[in-house]
C-alpha positions in Angstrom: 0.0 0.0 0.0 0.9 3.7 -1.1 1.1 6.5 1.3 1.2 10.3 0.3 0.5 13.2 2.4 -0.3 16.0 0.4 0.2 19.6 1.8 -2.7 22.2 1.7 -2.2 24.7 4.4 -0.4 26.4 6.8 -1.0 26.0 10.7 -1.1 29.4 10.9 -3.2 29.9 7.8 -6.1 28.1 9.5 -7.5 29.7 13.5 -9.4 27.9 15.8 -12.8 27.2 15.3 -12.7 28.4 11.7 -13.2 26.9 8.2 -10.8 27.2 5.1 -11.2 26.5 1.4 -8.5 24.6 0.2 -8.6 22.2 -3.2 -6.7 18.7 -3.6 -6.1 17.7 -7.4 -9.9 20.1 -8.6 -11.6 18.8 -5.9 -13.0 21.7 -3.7 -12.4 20.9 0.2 -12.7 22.4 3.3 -10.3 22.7 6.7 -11.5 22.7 10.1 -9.6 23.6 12.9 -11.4 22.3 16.0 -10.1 22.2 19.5 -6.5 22.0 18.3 -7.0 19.4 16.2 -7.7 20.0 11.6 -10.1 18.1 9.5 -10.7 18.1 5.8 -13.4 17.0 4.1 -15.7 18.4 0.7 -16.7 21.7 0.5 -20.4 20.3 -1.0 -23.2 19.3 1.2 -23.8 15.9 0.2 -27.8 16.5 0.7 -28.1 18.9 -2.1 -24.6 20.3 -3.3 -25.0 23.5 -1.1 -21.6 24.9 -0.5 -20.6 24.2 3.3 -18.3 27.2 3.9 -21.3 29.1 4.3 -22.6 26.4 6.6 -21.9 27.1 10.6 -18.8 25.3 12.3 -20.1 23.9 16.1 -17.6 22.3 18.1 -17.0 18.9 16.0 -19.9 19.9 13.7 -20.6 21.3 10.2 -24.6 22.5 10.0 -25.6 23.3 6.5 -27.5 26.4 6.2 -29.9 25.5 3.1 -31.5 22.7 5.2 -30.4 22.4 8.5 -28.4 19.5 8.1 -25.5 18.3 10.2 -22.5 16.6 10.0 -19.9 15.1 12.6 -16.5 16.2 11.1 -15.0 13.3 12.8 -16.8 10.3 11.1 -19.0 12.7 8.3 -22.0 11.0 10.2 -25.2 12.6 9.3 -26.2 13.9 12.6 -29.1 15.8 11.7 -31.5 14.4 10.0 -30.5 11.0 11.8 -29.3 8.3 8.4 -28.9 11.3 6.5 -26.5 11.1 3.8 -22.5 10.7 4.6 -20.4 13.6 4.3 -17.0 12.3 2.5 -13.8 13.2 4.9 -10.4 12.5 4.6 -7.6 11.9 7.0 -5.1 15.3 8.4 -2.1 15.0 9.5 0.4 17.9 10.4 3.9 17.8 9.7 6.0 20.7 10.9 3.8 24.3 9.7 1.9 21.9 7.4 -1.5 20.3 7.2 -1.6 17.5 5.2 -4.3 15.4 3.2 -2.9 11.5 3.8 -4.0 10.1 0.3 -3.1 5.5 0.7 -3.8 3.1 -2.0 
């Protein structure tokens, strides 16, 4: 198996409890910085394509503002409605000044 970790930010780019657009090979995602700790995952709500950086950033949540729905940016769980659709994340890891997208396959 093939690991890569792909760099997309800046720790200092990205403050706490705040969202950052960032794209990985045309894909549009989004960085959260909760708690000390940075995850990425797509910048579309997976209910209806609604962008999620206008979407409200609670603790380990993402709440989409077209419909209210909600997503735990630690599994991409639909929170809200309960067996709502996943939201698609992918794994962060800092090295150095540098958040990384780990890519395996």
């Amino acid at each position: 198996m093939g690991v890569s970790l792909v760099p997309v930010s800046r720790v200092d780019d990205l403050l706490p409890g705040k969202m950052k657009p960032v794209e990985l090979g045309g894909r549009q995602l989004l960085l959260a910085h909760v708690d000390g700790r940075y995850f990425a995952f797509v910048r579309e709500c997976p209910h209806e394509a609604a962008d999620l950086q206008m979407g409200e950033l609670d603790g380990y949540k993402v709440r989409c503002v077209n419909h209210g729905y909600c997503f735990d940016l630690t599994t991409g769980e639909c929170q809200l409605p309960k067996g709502g659709p996943q939201l698609t994340t992918l794994p962060v890891e800092v090295r150095g000044e540098e958040i990384c997208i780990r890519l395996e396959w």
